[in-house]
C-alpha positions as a Markdown table, in Angstrom:
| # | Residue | x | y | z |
|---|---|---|---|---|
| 1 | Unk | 73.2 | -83.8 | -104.5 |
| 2 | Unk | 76.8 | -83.0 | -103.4 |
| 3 | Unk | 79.3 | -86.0 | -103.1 |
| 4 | Unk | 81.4 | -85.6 | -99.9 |
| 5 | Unk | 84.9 | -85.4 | -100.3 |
| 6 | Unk | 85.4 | -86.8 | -97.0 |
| 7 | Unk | 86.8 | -90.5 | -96.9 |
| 8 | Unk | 85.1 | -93.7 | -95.0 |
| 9 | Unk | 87.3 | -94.6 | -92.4 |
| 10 | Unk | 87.1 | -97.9 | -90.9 |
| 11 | Unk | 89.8 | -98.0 | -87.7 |
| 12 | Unk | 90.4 | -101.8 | -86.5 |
| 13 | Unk | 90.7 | -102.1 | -82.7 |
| 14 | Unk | 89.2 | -99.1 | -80.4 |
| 15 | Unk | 91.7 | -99.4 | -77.4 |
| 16 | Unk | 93.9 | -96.7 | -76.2 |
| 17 | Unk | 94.9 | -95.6 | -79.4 |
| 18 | Unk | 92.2 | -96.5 | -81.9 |
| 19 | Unk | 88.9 | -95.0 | -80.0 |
| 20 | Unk | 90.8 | -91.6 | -80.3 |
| 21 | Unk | 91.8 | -91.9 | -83.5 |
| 22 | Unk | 88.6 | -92.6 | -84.5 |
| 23 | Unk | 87.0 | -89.8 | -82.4 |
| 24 | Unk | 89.4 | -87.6 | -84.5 |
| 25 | Unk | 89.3 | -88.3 | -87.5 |
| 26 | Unk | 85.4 | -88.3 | -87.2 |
| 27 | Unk | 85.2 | -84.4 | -85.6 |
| 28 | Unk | 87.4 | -83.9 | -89.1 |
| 29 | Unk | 83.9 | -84.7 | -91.1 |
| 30 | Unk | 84.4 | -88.6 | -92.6 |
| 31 | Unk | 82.2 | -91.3 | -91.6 |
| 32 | Unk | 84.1 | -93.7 | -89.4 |
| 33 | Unk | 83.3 | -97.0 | -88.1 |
| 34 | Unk | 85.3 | -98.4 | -85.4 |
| 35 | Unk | 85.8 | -102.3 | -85.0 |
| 36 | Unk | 86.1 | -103.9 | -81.9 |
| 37 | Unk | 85.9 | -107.8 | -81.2 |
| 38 | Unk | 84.7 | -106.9 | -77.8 |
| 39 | Unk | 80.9 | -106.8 | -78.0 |
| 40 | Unk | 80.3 | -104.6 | -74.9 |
| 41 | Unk | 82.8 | -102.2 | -76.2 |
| 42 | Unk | 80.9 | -101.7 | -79.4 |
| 43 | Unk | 78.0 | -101.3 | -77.2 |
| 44 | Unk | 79.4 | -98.4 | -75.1 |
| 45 | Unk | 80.8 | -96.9 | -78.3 |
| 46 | Unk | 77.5 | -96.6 | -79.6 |
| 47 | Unk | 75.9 | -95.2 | -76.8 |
| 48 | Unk | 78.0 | -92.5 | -77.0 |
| 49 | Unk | 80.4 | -93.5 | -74.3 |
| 50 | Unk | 83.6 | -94.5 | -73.8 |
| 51 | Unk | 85.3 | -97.8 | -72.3 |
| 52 | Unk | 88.9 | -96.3 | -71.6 |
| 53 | Unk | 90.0 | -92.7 | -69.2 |
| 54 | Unk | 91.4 | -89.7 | -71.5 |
| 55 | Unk | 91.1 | -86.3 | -71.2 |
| 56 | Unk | 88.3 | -84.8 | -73.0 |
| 57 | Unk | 87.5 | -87.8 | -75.3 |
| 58 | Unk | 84.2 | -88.8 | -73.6 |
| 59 | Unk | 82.6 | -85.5 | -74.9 |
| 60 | Unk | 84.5 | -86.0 | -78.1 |
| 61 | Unk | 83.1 | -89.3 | -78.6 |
| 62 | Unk | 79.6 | -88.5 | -77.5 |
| 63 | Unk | 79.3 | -85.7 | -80.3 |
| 64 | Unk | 80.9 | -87.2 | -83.5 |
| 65 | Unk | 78.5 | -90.6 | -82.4 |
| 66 | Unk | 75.2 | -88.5 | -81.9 |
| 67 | Unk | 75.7 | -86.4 | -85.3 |
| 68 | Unk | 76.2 | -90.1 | -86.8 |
| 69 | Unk | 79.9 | -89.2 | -88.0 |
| 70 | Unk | 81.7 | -92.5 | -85.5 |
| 71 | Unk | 79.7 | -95.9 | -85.1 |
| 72 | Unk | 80.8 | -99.1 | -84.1 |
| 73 | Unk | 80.6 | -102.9 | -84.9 |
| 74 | Unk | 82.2 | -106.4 | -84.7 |
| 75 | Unk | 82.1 | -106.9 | -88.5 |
| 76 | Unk | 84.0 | -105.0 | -90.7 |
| 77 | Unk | 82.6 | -103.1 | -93.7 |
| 78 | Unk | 84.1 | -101.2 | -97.0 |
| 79 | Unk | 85.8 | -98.1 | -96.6 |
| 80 | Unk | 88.1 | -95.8 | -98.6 |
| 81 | Unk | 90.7 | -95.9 | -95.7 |
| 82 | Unk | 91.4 | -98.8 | -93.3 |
| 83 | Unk | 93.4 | -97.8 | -90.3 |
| 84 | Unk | 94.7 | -101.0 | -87.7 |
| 85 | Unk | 95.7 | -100.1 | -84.4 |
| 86 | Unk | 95.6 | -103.2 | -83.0 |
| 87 | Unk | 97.7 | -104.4 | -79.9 |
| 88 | Unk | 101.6 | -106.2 | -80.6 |
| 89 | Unk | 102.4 | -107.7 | -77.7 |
| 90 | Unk | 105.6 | -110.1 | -76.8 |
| 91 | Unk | 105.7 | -113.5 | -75.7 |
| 92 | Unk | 107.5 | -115.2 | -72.7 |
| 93 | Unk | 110.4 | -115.4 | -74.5 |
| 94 | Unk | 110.0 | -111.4 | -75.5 |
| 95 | Unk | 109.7 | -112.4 | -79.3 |
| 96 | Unk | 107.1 | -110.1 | -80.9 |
| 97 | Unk | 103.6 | -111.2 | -81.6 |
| 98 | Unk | 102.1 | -109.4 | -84.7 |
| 99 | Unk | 99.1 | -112.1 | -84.8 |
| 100 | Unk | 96.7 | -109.0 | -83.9 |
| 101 | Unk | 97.8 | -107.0 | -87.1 |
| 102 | Unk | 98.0 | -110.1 | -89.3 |
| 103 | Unk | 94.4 | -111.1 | -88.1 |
| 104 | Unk | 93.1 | -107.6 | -89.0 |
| 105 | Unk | 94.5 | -107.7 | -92.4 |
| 106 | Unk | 92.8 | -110.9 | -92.9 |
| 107 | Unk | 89.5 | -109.8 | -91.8 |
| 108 | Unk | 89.8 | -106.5 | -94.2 |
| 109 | Unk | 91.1 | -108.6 | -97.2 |
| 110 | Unk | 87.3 | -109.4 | -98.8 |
| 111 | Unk | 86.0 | -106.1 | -98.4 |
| 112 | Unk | 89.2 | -104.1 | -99.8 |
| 113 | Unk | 88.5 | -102.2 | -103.5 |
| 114 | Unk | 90.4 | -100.7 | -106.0 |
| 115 | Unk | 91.8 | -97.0 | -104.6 |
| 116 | Unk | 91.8 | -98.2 | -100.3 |
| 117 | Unk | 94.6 | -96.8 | -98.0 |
| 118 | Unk | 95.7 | -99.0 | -95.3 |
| 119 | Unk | 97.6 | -98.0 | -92.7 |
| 120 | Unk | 99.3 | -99.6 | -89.7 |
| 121 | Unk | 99.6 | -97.8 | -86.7 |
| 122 | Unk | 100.3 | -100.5 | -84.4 |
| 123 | Unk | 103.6 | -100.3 | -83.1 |
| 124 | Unk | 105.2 | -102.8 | -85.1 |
| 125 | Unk | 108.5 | -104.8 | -85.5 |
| 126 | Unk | 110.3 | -103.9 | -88.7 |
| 127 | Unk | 109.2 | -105.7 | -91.4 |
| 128 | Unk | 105.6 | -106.2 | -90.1 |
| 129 | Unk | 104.1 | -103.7 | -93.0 |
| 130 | Unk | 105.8 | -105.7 | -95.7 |
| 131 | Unk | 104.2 | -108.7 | -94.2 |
| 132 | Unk | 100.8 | -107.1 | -94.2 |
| 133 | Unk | 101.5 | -106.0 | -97.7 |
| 134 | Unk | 102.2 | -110.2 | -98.5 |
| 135 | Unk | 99.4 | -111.2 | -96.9 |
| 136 | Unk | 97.1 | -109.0 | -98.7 |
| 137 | Unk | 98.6 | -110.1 | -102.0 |
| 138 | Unk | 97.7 | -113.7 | -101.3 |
| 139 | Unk | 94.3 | -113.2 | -100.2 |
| 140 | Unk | 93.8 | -110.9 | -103.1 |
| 141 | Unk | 95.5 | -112.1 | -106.0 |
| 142 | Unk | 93.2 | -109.8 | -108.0 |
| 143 | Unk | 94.5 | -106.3 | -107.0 |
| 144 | Unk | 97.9 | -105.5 | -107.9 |
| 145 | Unk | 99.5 | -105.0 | -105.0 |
| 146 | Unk | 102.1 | -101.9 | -104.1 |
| 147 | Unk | 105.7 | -103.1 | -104.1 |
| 148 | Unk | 109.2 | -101.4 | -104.0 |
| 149 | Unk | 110.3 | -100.4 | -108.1 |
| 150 | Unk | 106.4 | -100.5 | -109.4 |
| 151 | Unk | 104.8 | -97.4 | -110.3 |
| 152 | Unk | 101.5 | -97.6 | -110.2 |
| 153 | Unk | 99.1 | -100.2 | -107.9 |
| 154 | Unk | 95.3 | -100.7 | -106.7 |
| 155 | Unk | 95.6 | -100.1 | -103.2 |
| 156 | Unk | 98.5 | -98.1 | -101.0 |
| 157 | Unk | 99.7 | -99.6 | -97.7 |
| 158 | Unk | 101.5 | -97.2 | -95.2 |
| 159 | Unk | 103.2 | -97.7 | -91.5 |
| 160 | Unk | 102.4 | -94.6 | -89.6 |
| 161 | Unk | 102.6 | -94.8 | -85.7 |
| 162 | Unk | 101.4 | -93.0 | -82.8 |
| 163 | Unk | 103.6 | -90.9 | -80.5 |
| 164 | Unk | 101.6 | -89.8 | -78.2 |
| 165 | Unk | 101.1 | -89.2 | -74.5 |
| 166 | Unk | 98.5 | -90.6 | -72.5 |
| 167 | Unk | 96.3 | -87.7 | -70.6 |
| 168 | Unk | 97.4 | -85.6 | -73.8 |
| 169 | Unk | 95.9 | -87.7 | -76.7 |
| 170 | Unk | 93.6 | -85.6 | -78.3 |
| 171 | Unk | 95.7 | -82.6 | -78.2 |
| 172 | Unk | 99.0 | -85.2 | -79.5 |
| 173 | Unk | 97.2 | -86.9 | -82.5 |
| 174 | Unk | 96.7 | -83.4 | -84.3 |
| 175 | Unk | 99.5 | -81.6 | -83.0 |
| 176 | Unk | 102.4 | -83.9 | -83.3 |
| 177 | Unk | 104.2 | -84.8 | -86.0 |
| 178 | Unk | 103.5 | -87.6 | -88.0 |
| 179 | Unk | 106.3 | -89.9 | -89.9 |
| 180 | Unk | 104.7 | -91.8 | -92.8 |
| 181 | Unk | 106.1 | -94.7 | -94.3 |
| 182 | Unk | 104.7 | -96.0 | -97.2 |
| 183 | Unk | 105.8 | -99.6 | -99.3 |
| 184 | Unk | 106.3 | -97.0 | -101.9 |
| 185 | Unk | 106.7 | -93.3 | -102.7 |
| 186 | Unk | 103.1 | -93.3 | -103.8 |
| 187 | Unk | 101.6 | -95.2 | -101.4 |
| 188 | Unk | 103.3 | -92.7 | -98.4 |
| 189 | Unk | 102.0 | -89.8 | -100.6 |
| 190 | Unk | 98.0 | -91.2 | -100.1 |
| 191 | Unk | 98.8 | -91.8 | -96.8 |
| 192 | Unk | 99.8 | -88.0 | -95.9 |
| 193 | Unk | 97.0 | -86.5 | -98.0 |
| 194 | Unk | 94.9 | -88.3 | -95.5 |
| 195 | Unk | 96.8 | -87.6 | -92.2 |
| 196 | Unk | 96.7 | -83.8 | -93.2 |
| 197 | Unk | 93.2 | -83.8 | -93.2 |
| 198 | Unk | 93.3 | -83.5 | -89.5 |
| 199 | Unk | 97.3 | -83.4 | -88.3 |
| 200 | Unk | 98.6 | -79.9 | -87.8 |
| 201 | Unk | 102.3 | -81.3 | -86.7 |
| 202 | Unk | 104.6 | -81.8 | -89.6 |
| 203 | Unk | 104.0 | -84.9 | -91.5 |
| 204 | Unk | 107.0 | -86.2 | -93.0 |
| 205 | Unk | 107.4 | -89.4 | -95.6 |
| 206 | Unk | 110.1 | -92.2 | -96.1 |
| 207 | Unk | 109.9 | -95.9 | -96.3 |
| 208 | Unk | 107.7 | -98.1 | -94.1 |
| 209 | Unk | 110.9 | -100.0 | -92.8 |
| 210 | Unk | 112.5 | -96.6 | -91.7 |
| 211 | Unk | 108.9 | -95.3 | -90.0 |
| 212 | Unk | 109.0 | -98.9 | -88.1 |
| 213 | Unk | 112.5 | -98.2 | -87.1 |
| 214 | Unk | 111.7 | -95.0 | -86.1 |
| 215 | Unk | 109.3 | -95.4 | -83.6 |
| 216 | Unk | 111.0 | -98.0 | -81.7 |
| 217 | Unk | 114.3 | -95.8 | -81.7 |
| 218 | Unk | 112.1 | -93.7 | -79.9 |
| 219 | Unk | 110.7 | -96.1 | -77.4 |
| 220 | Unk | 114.4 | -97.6 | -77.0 |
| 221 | Unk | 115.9 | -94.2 | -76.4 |
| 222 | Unk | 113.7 | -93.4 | -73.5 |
| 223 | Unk | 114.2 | -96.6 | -72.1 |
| 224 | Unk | 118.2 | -96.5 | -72.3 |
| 225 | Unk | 117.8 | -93.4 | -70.5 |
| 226 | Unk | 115.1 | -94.2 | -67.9 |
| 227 | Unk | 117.8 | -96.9 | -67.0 |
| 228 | Unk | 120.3 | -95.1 | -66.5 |
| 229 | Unk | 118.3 | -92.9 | -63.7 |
| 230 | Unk | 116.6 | -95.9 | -61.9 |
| 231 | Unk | 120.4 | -97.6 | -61.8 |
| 232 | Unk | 121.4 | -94.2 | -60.3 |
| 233 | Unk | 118.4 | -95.0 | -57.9 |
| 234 | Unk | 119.8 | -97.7 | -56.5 |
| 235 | Unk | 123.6 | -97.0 | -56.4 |
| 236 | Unk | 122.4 | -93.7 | -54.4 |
| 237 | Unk | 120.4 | -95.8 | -52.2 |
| 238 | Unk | 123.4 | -98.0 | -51.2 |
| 239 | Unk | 126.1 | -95.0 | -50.3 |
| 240 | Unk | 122.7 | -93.0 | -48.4 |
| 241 | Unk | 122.4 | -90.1 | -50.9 |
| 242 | Unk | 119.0 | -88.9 | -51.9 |
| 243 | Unk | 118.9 | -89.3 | -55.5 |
| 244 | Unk | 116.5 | -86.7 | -56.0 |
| 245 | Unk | 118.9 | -84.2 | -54.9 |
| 246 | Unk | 121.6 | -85.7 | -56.9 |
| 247 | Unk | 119.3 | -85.5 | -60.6 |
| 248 | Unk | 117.9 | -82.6 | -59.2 |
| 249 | Unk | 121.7 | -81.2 | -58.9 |
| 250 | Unk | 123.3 | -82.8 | -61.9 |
| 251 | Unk | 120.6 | -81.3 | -64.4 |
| 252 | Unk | 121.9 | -77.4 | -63.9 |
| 253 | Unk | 124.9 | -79.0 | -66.4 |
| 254 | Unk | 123.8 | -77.2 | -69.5 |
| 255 | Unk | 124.0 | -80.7 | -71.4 |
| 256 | Unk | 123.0 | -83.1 | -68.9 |
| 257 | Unk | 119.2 | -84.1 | -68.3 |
| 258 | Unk | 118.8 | -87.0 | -65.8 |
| 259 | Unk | 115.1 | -88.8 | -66.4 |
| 260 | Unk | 113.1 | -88.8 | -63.4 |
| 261 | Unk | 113.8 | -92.6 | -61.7 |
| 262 | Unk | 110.9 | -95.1 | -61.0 |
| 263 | Unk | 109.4 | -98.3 | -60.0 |
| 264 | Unk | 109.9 | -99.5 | -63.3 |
| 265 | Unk | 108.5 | -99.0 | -66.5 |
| 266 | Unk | 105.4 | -99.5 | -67.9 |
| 267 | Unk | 102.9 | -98.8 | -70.9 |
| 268 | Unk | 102.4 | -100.5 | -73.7 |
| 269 | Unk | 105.3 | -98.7 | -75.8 |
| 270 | Unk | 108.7 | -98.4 | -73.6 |
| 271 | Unk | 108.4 | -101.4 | -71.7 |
| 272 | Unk | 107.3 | -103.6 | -74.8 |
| 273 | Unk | 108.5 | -101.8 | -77.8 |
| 274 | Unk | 112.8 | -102.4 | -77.1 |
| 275 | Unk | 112.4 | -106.3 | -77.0 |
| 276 | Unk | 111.6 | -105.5 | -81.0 |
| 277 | Unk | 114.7 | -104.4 | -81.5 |
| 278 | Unk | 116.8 | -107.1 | -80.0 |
| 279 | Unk | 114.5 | -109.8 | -81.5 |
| 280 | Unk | 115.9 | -108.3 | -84.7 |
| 281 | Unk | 120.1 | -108.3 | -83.9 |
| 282 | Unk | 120.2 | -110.2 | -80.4 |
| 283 | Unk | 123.8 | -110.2 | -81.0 |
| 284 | Unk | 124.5 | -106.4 | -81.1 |
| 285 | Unk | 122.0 | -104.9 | -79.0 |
| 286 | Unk | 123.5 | -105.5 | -75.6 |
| 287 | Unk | 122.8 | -102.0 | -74.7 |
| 288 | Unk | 119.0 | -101.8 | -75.6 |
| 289 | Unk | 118.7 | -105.5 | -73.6 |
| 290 | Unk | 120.7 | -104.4 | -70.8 |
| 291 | Unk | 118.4 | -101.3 | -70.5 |
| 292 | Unk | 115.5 | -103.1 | -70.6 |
| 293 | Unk | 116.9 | -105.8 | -68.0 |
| 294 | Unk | 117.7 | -102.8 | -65.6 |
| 295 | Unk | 113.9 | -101.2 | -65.7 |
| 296 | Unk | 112.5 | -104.8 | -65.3 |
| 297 | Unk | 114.9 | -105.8 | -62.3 |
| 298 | Unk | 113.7 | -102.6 | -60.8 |
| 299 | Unk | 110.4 | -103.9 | -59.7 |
| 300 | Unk | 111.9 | -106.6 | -58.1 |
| 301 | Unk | 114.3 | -103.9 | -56.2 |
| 302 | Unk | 111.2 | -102.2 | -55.2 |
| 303 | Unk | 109.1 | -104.9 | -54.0 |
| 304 | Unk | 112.2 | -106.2 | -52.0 |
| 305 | Unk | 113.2 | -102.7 | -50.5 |
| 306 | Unk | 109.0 | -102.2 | -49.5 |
| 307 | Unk | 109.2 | -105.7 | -47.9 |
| 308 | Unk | 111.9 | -105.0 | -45.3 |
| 309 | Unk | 110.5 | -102.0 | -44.4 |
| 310 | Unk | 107.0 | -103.4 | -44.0 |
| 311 | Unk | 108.9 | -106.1 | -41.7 |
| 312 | Unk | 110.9 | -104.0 | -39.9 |
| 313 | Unk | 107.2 | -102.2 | -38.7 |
| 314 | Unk | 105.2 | -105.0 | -38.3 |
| 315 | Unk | 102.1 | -103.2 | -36.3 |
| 316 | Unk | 102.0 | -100.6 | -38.9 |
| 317 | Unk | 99.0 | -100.8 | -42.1 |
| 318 | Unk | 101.1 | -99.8 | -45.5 |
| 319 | Unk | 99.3 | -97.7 | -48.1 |
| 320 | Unk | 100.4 | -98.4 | -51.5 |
| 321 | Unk | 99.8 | -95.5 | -53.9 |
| 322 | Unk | 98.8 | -96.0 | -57.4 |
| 323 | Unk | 98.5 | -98.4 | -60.2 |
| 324 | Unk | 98.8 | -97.2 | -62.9 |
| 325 | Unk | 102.2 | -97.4 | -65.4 |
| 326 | Unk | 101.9 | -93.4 | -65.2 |
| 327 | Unk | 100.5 | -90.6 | -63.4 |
| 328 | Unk | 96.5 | -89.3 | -63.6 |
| 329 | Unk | 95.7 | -92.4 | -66.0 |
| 330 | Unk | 93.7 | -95.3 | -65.6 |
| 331 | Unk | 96.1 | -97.8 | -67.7 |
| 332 | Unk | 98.0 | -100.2 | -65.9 |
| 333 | Unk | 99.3 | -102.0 | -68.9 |
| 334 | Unk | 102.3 | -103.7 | -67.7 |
| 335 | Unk | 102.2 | -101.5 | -64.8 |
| 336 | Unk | 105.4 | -102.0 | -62.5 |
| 337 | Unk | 103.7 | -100.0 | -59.8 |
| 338 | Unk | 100.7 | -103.1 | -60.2 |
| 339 | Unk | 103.2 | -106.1 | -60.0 |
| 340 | Unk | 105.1 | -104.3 | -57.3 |
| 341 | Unk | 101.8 | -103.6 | -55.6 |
| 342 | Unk | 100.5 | -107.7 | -56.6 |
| 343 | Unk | 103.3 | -108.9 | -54.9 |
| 344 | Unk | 103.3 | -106.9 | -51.8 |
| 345 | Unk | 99.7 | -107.9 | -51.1 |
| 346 | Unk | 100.1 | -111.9 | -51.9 |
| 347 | Unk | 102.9 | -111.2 | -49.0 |
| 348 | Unk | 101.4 | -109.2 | -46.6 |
| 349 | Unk | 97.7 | -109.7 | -46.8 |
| 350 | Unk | 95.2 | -107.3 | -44.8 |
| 351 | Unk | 98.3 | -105.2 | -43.8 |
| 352 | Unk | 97.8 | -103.9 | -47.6 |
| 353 | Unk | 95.3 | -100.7 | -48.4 |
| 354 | Unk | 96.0 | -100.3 | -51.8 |
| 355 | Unk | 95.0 | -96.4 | -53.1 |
| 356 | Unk | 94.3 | -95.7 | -57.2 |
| 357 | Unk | 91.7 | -92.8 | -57.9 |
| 358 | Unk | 90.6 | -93.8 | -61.2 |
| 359 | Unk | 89.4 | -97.7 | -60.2 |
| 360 | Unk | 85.9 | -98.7 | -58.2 |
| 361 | Unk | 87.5 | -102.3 | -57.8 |
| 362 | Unk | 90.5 | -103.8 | -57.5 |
| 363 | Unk | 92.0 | -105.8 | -60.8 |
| 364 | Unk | 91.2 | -109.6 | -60.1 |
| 365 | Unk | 94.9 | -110.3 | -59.5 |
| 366 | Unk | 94.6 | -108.9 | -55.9 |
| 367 | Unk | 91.4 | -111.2 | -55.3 |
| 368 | Unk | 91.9 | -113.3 | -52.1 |
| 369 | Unk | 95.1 | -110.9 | -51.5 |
| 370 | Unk | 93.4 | -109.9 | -48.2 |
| 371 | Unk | 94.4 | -106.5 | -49.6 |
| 372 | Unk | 91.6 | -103.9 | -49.4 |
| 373 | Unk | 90.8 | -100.4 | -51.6 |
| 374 | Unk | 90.5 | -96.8 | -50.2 |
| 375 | Unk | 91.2 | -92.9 | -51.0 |
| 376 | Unk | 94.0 | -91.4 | -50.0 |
| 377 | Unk | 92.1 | -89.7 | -46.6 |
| 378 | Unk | 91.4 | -93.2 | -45.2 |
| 379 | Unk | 94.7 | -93.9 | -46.4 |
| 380 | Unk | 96.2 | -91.4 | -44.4 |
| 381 | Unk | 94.2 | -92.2 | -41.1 |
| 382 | Unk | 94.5 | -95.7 | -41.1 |
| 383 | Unk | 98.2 | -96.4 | -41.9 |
| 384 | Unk | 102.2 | -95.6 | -41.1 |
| 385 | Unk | 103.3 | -96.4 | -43.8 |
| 386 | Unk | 103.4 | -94.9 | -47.0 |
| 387 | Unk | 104.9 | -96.3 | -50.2 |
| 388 | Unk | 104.7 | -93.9 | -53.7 |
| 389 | Unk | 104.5 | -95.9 | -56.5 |
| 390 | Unk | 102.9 | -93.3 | -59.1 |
| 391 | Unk | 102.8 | -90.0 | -59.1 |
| 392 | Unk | 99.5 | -89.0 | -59.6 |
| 393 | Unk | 98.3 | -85.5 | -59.1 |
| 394 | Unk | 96.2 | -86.2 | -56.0 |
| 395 | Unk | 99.3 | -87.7 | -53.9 |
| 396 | Unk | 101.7 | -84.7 | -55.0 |
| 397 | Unk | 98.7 | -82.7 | -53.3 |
| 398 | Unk | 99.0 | -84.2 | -49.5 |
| 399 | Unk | 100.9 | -81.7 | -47.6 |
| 400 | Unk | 104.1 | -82.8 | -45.4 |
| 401 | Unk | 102.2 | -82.0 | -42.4 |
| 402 | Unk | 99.8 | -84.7 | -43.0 |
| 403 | Unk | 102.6 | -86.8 | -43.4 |
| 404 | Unk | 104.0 | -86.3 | -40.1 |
| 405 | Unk | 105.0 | -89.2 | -38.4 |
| 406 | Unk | 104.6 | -91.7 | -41.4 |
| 407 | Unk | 107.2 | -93.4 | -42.4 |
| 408 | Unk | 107.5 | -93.4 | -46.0 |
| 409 | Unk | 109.3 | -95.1 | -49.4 |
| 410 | Unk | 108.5 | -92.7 | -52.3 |
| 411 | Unk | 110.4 | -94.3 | -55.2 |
| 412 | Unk | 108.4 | -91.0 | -57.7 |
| 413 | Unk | 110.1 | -87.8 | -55.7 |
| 414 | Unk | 107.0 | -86.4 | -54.7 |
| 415 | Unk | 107.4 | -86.3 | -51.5 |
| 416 | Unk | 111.1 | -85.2 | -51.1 |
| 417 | Unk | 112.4 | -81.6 | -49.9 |
């Protein structure tokens, strides 16, 4: 009987990120089993389903699950390769939280073997693979552990993070590039013999501390830059210029490219991923706080600009549209477009209709809001006033002359000349 050459892989967490991964590297011919604390999401999972909105991946999942390639359970197993893409949020004080990744190590710890990968994809403060790396080592005092200097080890431990774009993750996770940071040379090595199994983009090594650093640079750099446009927003707004125009303008400079301004920023990555950095050198990161200070006081720009105009027309019903933290996705991980939206319904009640194509319900947080759900036709009947606060497909696609007569805040651009 043939041996397969194809590795188990066991991914821990199937959110965003892990349920396509897994889906992925499953199509590429390894067994994979996902793990998911959530009961019902293990369920769906193996039903050939799928708990979260991406392009393409429901069929993607159905297939690898009913030619037995992808499974899922609550309790992990062995596995030649053990991939944790488990959430890292921050606290109220915007300290990271790495309590998910630790806990995952933990629960892979008993069931690790002599030749196992793991690698962190979590989006990670640096340092966070080193103290996965520690962890392991005092759980299992009897593997010899990879460090910095030693040749040779049991087991390789890698930082490899995603960089992809929600809508476009299946496409992203093989054709993007890939940086690989391993606790050593060797360890990054078995990490991109695995990666190229189903990773066309360039996958490049260096040190785990570096691939941390890395993909928060990244995060950071978009941030910086979104705040510099939604500033521009609102000094624009107080001298009366359309700032569309102006970005629109500005951007025929051959070395100037203006981000698109917003409500805010949101995802799991850009609005989250820049605390990291400060948490590490508070003292000499005023620019990457400031940044992040700008995007966040945005939402309360927003929510403050929507109220006086919602005053100002008191007989009018106000249509907010979208919730989600980006266009044609049903994500609203801290979504400023959902606390601008939260807020303007705990103030103004039944005045609210509140439009997102890709929900059946409203979240809990508008329960009791008075605030009510529709599409964007009933939308457009029932109310003069129109506030943008995503940009999704379906609201670029209302013509102006159905807007006639509607008074209307887009803070997205879709709607100007």
């Amino acid at each position: 009987m043939a041996v397969s050459t194809h590795p188990k892989v066991c991914v821990m967490g199937l959110g965003y990120i892990g349920l396509p991964t897994a889906a992925i590297v499953a199509r590429s011919g390894s067994e994979v089993i996902g793990i998911d604390v959530r009961a019902e999401v293990v369920e769906t999972v193996n039903s050939g389903g799928v708990h979260i909105e991406e392009v393409d991946l429901d069929a993607l999942v159905q297939g690898v699950v009913a030619r037995g390639l992808l499974r899922a359970s609550t309790e992990v197993e062995e596995a030649d390769v053990f991939l944790i893409a488990v959430p890292t949020p921050f606290d109220d004080k915007h300290a990271p939280d790495t309590s998910y990744v630790l806990a995952a190590a933990q629960t892979i710890a008993p069931v690790l073997k002599v030749g196992n990968l793991i690698v962190l994809e979590s989006t990670s403060p640096v340092g966070t693979t080193d103290a996965l790396r520690d962890l392991i080592a005092e759980l299992r005092p009897d593997l010899h552990i990879p460090r910095a200097g030693n040749g040779t080890a049991d087991i390789a431990i890698a930082y490899c993070p995603e960089r992809v774009l929600p809508g476009r993750i299946l496409v992203e996770l093989i054709d993007n590039d890939r940086c690989i940071g391993g606790i050593t040379p060797r360890c990054a090595r078995k990490a991109l013999a695995f990666y190229r199994r189903f990773v066309r983009g360039a996958c490049i090594t260096t040190s785990a501390r570096v691939a941390e650093m890395v993909k928060l640079s990244e995060n950071a750099f978009r941030d910086v830059n979104i705040a510099f446009a939604n500033e521009l927003s609102m000094v624009s707004d107080k001298l009366g210029i359309d700032v569309w125009e102006v970005v629109r303008l500005a951007n025929r400079h051959p070395r100037v490219n203006i981000l698109s301004p917003g409500p805010g920023v949101g995802g799991h990555c850009i609005a989250v991923d820049p605390w990291f950095i400060v948490h590490s050198a508070p003292e000499i990161t005023p620019l990457i706080r400031t940044a992040r200070e700008v995007n966040d006081g945005k939402i309360d720009y927003v929510v403050e600009r929507a109220g006086d105009l919602i005053e100002a027309n008191p007989e009018v019903r106000v249509a907010l549209l979208g919730l989600a933290f980006k266009a044609n996705v049903d994500d609203f991980r801290e979504s400023p477009a959902l606390k601008v939206a939260s807020e303007l319904a705990l103030k103004f009640g039944n005045r609210i209709v509140i439009v997102e194509p890709h929900i059946e319900r409203l979240p809990p947080v508008f329960d009791n809001s008075g605030a009510t759900l529709a599409d964007i036709d009933e939308a457009l009947l029932e109310c003069g006033l129109m506030i943008v606060l995503v940009d999704h497909d379906i609201f670029k696609s209302v013509p102006p002359e159905e807007r006639t007569g509607k008074i209307v805040y887009d803070t997205r651009g879709i709607w100007s000349a």
